[in-house]
BAVO-227307 format. One record per residue (C-alpha): residue in one letter; x, y, z. Coordinates in steps of 0.25 Angstrom, whole numbers, plus 2048, in hexadecimal, padded with zeros to 3 digits. Example, Ala and Ser with C-alpha at 12.3 -4.5 7.8 and 13.67 -1.06 7.14 Angstrom:
2
A8317EE81F S8377FC81D 
# end
This chain:
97
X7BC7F785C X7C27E985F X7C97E1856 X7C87D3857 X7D27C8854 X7CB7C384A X7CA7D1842 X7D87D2846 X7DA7C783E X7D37CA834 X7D97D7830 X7E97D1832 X7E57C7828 X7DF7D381E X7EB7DA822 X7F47CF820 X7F97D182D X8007C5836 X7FC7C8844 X7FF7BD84E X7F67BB85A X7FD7C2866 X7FC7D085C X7ED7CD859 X7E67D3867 X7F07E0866 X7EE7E3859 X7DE7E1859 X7DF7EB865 X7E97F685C X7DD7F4850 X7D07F585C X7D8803861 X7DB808853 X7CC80484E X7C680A85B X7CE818857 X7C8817847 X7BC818851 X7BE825858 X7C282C84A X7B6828843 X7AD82F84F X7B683D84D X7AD846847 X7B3848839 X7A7852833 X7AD85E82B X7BC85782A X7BE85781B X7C6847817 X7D484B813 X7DE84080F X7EA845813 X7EE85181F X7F785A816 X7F1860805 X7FB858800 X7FC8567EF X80584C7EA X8108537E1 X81484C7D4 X81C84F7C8 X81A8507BD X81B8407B6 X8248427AA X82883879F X83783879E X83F82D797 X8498267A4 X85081C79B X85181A78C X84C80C786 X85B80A782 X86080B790 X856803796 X8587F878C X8687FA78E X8667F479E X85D7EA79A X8627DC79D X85B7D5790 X8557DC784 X84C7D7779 X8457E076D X84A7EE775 X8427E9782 X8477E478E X8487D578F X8417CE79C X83F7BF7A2 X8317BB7A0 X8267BC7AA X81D7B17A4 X8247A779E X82079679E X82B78D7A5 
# end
């Protein structure tokens, strides 16, 4: 399959890719030969291979998610720089000028 400059184009743009002009006919030739190999795979007879989405049984291995206190309300509120009514004190986000 070849790859025109003009779909070149097209998908740097999508890709948000900056090619400059002496790179265009290379890499329109790597895409043609990648998209000729996509080519080949998809004539493999593939009947009686079950889909798998990764080579090894693999299970992700997770603890236990537990609740356990870090810092106590009074520590925290000892570090902060500013406090107002037992709560940290912070510049405004929306505020007129």
């Amino acid at each position: 399959m070849i790859i025109t400059k003009a779909q070149l184009e097209h998908l740097a743009r999508l890709a948000r890719f900056d090619i400059k002009e002496e790179e265009k006919e290379k890499y329109a030739e790597q895409i043609s030969a990648i998209l000729d190999y996509f080519k080949e795979l998809n004539e493999l007879d593939t009947t009686g291979v079950e889909p798998l989405t990764h080579v090894f049984d693999l299970e992700n291995v997770l603890r236990p998610d537990t609740i356990k206190e870090n810092f106590s309300a009074d520590k925290v509120l000892a570090e902060a720089p500013a406090i107002e009514k037992r709560q940290i004190k912070v510049l405004g986000v929306f505020e007129n000028k």
